[in-house]
C-alpha positions as CSV (number, residue, x, y, z in Angstrom):
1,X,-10.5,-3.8,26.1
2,X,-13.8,-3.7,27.6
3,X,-15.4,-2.9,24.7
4,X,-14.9,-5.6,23.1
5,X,-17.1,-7.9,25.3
6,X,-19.6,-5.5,25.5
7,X,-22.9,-6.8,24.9
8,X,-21.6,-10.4,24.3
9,X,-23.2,-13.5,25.3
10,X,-21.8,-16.6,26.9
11,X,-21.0,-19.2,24.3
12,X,-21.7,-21.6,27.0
13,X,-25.1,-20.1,29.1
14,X,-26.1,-17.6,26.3
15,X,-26.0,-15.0,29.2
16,X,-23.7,-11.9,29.3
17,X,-20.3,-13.2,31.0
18,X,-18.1,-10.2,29.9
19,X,-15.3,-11.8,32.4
20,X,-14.0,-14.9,31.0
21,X,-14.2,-13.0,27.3
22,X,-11.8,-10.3,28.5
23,X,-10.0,-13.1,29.8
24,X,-9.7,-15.1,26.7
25,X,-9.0,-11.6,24.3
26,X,-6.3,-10.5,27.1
27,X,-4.6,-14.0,27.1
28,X,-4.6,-14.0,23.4
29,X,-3.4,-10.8,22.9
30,X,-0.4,-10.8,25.2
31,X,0.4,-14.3,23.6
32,X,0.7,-13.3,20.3
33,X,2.2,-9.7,21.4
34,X,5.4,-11.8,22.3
35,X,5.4,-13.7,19.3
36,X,5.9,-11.1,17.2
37,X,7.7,-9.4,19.9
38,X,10.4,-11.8,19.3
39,X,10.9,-12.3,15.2
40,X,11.9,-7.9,15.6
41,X,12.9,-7.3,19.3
42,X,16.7,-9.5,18.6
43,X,18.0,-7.5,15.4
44,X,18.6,-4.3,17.5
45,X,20.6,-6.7,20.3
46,X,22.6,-8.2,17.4
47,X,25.6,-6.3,18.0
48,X,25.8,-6.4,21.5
49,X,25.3,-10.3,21.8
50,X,28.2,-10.7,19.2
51,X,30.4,-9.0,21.9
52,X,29.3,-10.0,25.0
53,X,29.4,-13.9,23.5
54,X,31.9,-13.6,21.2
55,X,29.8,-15.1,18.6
56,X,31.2,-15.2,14.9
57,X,29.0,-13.5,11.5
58,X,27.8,-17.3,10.8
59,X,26.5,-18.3,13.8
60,X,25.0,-15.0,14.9
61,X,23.0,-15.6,11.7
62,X,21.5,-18.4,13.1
63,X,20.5,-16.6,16.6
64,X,17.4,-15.4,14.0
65,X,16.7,-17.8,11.9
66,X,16.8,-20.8,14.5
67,X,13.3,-18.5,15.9
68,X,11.9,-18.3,12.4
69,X,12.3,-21.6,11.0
70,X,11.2,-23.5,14.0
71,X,8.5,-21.5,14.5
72,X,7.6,-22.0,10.7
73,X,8.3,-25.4,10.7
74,X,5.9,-26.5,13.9
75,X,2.6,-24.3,13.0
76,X,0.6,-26.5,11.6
77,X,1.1,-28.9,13.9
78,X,0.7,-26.4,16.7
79,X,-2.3,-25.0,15.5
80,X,-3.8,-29.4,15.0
81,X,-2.5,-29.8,18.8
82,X,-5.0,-27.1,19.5
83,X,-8.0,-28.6,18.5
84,X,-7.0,-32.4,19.8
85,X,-6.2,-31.8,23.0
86,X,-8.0,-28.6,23.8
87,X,-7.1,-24.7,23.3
88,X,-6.4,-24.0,27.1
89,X,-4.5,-27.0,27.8
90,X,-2.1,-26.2,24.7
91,X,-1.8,-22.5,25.3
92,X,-0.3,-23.0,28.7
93,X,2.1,-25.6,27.2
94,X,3.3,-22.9,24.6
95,X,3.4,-20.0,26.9
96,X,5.3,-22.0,29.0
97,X,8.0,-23.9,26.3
98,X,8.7,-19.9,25.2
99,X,8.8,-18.8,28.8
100,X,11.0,-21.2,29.8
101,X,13.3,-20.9,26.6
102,X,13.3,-16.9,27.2
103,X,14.9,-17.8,30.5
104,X,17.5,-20.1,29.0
105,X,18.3,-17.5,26.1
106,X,18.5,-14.8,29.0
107,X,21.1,-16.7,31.0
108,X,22.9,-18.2,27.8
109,X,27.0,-18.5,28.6
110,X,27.8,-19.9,24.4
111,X,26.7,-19.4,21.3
112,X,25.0,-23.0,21.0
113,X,23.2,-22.1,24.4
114,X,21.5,-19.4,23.0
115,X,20.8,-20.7,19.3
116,X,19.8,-23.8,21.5
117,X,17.4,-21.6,23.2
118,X,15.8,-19.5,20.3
119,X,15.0,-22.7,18.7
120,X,13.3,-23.8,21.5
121,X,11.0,-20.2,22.2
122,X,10.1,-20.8,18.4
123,X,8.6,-24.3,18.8
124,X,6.7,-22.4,22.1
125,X,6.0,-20.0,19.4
126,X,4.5,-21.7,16.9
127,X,2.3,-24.1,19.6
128,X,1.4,-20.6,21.3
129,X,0.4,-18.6,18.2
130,X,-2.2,-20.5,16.3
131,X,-4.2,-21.2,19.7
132,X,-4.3,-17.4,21.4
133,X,-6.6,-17.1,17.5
134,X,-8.1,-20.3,18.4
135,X,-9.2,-19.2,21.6
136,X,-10.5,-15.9,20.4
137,X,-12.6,-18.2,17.3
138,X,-14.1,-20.6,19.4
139,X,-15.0,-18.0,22.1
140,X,-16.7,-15.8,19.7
141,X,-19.3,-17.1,16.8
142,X,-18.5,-15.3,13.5
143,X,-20.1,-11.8,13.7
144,X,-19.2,-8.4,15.3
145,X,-17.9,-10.2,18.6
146,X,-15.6,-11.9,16.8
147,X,-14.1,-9.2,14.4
148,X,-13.4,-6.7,17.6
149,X,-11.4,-10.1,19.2
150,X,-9.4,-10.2,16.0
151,X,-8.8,-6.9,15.4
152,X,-7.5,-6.5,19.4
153,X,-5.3,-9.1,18.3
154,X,-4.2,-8.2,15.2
155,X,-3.4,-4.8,16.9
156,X,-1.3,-5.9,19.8
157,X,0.2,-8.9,17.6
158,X,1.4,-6.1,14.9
159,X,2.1,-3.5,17.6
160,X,4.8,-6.1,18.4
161,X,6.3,-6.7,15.5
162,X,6.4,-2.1,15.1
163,X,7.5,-1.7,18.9
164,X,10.9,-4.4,18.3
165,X,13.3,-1.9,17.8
166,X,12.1,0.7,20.4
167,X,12.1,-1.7,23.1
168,X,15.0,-3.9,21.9
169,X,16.7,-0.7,21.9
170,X,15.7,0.5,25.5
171,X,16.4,-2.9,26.8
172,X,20.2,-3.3,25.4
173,X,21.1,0.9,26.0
174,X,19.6,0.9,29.5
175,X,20.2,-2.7,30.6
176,X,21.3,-5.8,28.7
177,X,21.0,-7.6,26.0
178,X,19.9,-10.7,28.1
179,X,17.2,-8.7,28.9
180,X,16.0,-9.0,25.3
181,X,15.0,-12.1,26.2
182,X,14.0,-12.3,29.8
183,X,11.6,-9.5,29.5
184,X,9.5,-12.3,28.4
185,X,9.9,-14.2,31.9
186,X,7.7,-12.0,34.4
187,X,5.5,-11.4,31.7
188,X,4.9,-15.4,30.6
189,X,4.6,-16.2,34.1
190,X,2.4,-13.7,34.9
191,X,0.1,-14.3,32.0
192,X,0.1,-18.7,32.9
193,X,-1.2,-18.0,36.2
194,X,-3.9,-15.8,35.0
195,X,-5.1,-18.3,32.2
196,X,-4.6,-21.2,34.7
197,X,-7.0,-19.8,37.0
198,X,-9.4,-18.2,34.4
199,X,-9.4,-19.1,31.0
200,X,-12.4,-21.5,30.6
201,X,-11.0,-24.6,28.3
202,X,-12.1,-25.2,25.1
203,X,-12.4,-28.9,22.9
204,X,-14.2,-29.9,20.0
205,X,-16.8,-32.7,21.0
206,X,-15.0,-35.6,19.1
207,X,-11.3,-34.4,20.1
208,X,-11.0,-37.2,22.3
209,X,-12.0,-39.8,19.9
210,X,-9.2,-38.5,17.3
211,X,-5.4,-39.2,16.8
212,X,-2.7,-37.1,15.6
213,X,-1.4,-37.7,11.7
214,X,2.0,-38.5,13.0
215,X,3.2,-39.6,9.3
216,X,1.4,-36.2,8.2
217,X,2.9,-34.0,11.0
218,X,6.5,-35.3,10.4
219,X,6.1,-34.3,6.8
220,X,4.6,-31.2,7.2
221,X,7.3,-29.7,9.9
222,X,10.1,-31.1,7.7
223,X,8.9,-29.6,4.3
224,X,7.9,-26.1,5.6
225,X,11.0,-26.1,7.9
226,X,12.4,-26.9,5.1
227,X,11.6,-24.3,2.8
228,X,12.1,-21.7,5.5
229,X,15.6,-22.7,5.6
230,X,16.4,-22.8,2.5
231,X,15.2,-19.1,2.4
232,X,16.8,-18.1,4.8
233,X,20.2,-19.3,2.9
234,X,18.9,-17.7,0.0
235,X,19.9,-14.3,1.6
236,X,23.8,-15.1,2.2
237,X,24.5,-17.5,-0.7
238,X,21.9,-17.0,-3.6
239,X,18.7,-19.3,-4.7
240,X,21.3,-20.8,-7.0
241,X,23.6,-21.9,-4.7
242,X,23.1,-25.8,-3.4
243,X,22.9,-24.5,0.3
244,X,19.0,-22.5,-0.6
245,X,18.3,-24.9,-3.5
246,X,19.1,-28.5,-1.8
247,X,16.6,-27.4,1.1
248,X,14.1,-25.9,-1.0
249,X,13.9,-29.0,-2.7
250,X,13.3,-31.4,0.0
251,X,10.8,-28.8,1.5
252,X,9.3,-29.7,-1.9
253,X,9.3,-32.6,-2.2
254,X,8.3,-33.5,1.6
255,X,5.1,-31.2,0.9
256,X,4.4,-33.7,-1.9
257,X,4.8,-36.6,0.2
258,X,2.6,-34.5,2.9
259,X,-0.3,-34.3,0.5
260,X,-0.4,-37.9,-0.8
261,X,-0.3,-39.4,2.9
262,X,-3.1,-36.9,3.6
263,X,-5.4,-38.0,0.9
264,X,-5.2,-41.4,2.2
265,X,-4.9,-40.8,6.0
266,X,-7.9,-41.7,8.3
267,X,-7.6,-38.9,10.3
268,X,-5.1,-36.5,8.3
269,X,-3.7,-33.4,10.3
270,X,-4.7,-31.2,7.3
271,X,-8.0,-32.7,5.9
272,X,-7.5,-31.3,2.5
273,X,-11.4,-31.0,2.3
274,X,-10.3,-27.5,4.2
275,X,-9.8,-25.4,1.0
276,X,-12.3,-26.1,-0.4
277,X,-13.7,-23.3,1.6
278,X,-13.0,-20.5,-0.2
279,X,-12.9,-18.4,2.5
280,X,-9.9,-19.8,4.2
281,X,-7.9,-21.0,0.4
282,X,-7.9,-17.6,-1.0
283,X,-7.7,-15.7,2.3
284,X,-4.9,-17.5,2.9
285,X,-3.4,-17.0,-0.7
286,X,-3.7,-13.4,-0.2
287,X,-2.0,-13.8,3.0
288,X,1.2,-15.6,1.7
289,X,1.3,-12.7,-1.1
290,X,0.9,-9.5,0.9
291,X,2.7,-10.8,4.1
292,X,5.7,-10.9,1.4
293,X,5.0,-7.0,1.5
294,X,4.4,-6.5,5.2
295,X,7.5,-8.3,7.5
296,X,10.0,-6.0,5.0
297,X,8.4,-3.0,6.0
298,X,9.7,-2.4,9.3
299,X,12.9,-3.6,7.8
300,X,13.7,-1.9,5.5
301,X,12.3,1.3,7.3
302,X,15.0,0.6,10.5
303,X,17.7,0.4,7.9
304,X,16.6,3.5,6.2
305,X,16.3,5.2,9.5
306,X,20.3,4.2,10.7
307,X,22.1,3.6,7.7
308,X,20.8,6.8,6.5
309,X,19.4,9.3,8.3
310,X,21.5,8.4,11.3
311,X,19.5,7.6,14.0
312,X,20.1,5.3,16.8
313,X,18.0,2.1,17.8
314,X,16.2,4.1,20.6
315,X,15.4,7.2,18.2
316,X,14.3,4.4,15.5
317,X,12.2,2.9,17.8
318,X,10.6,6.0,18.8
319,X,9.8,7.5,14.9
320,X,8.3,4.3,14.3
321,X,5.8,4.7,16.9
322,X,2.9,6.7,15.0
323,X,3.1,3.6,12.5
324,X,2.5,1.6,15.5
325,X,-0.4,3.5,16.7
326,X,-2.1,3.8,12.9
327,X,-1.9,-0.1,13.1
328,X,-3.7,-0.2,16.1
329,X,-6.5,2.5,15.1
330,X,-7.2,0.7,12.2
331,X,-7.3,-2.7,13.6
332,X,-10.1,-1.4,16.2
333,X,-12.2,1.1,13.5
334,X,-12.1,-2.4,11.4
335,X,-15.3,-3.9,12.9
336,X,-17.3,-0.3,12.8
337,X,-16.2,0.1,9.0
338,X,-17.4,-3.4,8.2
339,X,-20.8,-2.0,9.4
340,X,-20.9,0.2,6.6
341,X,-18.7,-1.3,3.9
342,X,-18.8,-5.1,2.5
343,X,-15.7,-6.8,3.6
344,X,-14.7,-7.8,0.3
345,X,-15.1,-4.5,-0.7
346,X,-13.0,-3.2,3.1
347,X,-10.3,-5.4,1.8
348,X,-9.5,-3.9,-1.6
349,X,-9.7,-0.2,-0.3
350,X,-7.0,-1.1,2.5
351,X,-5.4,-2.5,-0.3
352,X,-5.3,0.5,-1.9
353,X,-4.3,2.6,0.6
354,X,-1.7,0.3,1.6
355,X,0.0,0.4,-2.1
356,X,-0.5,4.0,-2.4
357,X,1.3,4.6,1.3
358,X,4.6,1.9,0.1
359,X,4.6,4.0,-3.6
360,X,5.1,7.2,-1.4
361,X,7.6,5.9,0.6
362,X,9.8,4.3,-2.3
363,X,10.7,7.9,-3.1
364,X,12.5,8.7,-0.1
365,X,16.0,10.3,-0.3
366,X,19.6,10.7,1.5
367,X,18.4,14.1,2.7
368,X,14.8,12.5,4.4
369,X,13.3,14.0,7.1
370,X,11.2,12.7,9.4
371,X,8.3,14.7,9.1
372,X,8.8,15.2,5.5
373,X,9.9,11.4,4.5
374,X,8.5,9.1,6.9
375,X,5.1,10.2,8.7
376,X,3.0,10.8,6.0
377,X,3.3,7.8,4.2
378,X,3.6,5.8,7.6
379,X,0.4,6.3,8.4
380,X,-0.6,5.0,5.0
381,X,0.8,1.9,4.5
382,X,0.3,1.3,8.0
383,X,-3.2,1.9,8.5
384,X,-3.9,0.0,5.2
385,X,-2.1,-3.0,6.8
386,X,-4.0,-2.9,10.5
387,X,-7.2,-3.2,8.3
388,X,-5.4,-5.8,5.9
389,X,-4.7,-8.3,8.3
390,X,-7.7,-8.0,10.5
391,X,-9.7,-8.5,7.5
392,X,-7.8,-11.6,6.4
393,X,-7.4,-12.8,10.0
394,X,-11.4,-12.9,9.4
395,X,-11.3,-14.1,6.4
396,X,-8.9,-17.4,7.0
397,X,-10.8,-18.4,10.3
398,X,-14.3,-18.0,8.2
399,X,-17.0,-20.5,7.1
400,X,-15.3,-24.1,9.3
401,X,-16.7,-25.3,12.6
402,X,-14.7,-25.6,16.2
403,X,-13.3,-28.8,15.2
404,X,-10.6,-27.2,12.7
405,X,-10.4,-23.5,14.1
406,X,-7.0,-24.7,15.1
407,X,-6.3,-25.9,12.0
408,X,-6.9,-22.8,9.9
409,X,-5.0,-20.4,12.1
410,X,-1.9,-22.7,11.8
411,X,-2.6,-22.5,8.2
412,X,-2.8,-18.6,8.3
413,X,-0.3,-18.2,10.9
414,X,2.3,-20.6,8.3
415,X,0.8,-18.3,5.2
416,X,1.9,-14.9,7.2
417,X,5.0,-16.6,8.2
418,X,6.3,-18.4,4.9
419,X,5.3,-15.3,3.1
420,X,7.4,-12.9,5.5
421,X,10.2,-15.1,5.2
422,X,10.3,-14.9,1.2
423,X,9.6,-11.3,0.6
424,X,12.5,-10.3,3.3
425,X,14.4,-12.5,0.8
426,X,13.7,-11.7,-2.6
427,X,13.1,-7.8,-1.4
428,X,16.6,-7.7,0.3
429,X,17.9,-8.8,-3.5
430,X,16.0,-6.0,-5.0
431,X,17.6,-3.5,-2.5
432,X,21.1,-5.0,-2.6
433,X,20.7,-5.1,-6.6
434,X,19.6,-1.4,-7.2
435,X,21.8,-0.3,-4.8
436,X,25.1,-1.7,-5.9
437,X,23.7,0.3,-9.8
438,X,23.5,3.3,-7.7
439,X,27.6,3.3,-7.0
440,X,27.8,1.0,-3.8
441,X,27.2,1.6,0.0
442,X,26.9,5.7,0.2
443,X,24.1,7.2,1.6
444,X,22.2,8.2,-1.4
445,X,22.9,4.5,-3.0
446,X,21.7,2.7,-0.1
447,X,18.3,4.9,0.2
448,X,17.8,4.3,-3.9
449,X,18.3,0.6,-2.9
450,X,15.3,1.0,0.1
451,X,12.7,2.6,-1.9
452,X,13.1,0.2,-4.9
453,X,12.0,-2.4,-1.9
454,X,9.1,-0.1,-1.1
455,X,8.6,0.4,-5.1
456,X,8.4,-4.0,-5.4
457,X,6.4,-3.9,-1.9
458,X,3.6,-1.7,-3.7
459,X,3.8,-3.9,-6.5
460,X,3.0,-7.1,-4.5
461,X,-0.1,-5.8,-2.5
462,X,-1.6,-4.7,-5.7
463,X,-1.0,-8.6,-7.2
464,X,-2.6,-9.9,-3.7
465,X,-5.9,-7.9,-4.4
466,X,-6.6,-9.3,-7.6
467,X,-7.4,-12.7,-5.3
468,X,-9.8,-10.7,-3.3
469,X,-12.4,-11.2,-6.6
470,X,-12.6,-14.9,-5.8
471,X,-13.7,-14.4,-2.1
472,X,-17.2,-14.9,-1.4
473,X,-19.3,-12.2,0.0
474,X,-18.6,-11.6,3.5
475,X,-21.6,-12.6,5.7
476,X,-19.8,-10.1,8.5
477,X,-21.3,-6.6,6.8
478,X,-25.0,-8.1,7.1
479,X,-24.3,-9.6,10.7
480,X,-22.9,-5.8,11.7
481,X,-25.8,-4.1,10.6
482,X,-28.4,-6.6,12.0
């Protein structure tokens, strides 16, 4: 990671100081790396907690969503905490809620225990995730510093999400599932010391002078909780059904509320002044749009992989590995692109590519191969994503000051999360749907129902980049090239 504080200057003595920027990109990185780690690494230890608990269908539901809709449910007020009571101070204090919640999840002896505990490492989660971008914005000033920070962290945050199943797989085959979650133990602990001792803290001038929204914070963790529970039911029991709609109503209806007690707050947790930026309102839009496209991917692709072709969660894990490295590449050739190509421009070509790679894989059949079905357009659709997100990763956390850096990367951490959450729902309909047409659960039927998802995926990035014409030109290409 050197290279990405090469030739960097001190934000603080405007001389080099390449140590406490590695520091700040490594602390980040690993951060969000077990984030993400944790939305994917559970679904491959599903089946082995059910045993070794004795944990019933219903409840064993709720060992995932109790992570996801926590972790929705708390961003924006993580991401606020960030910027009133400073970016080291509340990094620690996630890293070390989801630390400590990995332990209790690890060691669980119920069902409640552990559902207990998964709630818990998402509120870590969602304090912990909006500050590792914080710290990377408010270390770097907006130019090519700051891209190669993002893009390190959109690599290693993504990497996670693509490298679930290989080492949730390793972990249960080889060990246990417990160890699912206290992997994250050694390597929490490890990371708080580190960041004790060298991250440099980081608080906006008037931070102490400022109170948090409570009216606005209680409103805004109810309504997108909320919502991400009532999608989350929308899976099992329909949108029609009153345990989705109720929920989605009151998330609703609570946002409301949220926005009228904003208008009129002194100091609102979501000055609504914010998007007005166009920057961070339409990077965000596209966000919510495409991310419906991007958490279904690896999905839909596990499924494919075991329900069809056979393979086992280790051999998964493994064949999803050169989407995982494609990610990567293209998250670090970002910033050297955007030296030659306008970042509105970037953005519609990874677009493209992305579309094009999800169009290729919709056609994929019972007899797929892995060199003939998967790697090609793998590498497509995931090298269009790596550029994707570090370009909107850029985008969202564009044009404000240090004072709301927090704020906008809870906003774009809620838009990637909300978004996730609904497109794994209405694409897991559009699967279910075509393949029931196709006669039922054989192999052929359920691959039909996997590349209509991939069809619908497609479909959704190329809706996302008709926002990209209301972005204003990106001041990064001219920053790169000066």
């Amino acid at each position: 990671m050197s290279h990405l504080t090469s030739g960097l200057d001190s934000p603080r003595t405007g001389r080099r100081s390449a140590g406490p920027a590695w520091v700040a990109v490594l602390a980040a990185c690993v951060g969000q790396f077990v984030v993400i780690l944790d939305v994917s690494v559970i679904n491959v230890a599903l089946p082995s907690i059910r045993s070794g608990l004795g944990i019933g269908e219903a409840s064993l539901q709720w060992v995932v969503n109790a992570y996801v809709i926590t972790f929705a449910g708390f961003l924006l007020l993580g991401g606020r905490f960030s910027d009133l009571f400073g970016r080291k101070k509340v990094f620690l204090l996630g890293l070390g809620v989801f630390t400590a919640a990995s332990l209790l999840g690890g060691l669980a002896q119920s069902p409640w225990m552990l559902i207990v505990a998964r709630a818990l490492q998402g509120i870590g989660a969602a304090v912990l995730s909006p500050a590792t971008l914080t710290i990377l914005t408010t270390t770097f000033p907006e130019g090519s510093g700051r891209v190669r920070a993002v893009a390190a962290w959109t690599a290693v945050g993504t990497g996670g999400g693509a490298a679930g199943g290989l080492i949730g797989g390793l972990l249960t085959d080889y060990l246990s599932w417990r160890w699912v979650l206290l992997i994250n133990v050694p390597l929490g602990l490890v990371v708080i010391v580190a960041s004790a001792v060298w991250l440099a803290e980081n608080r906006s001038g008037d931070a102490a002078t400022r109170r948090l929204d409570l009216p606005g914070a209680v409103l805004a963790t109810l309504g997108v909780g909320s919502l991400a529970f009532g999608i989350s039911q929308s899976e099992t029991h329909g949108w029609s059904s009153a345990r989705s709609f109720v929920p989605l109503l009151a998330g609703v209806v609570a946002l409301l509320a949220f926005i009228a007690v904003e208008r009129r707050a002194r100091e609102p947790l979501t000055p609504l002044g914010i998007f007005r930026v166009r920057t961070v309102s339409v990077a965000n839009v596209i966000t919510v749009i495409s991310g419906m496209a991007f958490y279904a991917m690896w999905y839909f692709l596990s499924l494919y992989m075991q329900n069809v072709l056979g393979y086992s969660a280790v051999e998964t894990g493994l064949a999803l590995l050169p989407h995982t490295a494609s990610i990567i590449l293209s998250a670090q050739f970002a910033p050297r692109i955007m030296r030659l190509v306008e970042g509105r421009v970037l953005l519609a070509l990874a677009g493209l590519l992305t579309a094009a790679g999800f169009f290729w894989q919709s056609v994929m059949g019972a007899d797929g191969t892995f060199l003939g079905t998967l790697l090609g357009p793998g590498i497509a659709f995931s090298f269009g994503a790596g550029l994707m997100m570090t370009l909107l990763a850029v985008f969202a956390t564009s044009g404000v000051g240090p004072s709301e850096s927090g704020l906008v990367a809870g906003l774009a951490n809620t838009s990637r999360t909300m978004g996730g959450a609904l497109g794994l729902s209405v694409l897991a309909s559009v699967a279910a749907s075509r393949t029931a047409g196709a006669g039922g659960g054989g192999p052929e039927a359920l691959a039909e129902g996997y590349g209509r998802a991939f069809l619908v995926s497609g479909v959704i990035i190329v809706v996302s980049m008709l926002a990209i014409v209301f972005l204003p030109k990106s001041r990064q290409a001219s920053q790169e090239v000066s």
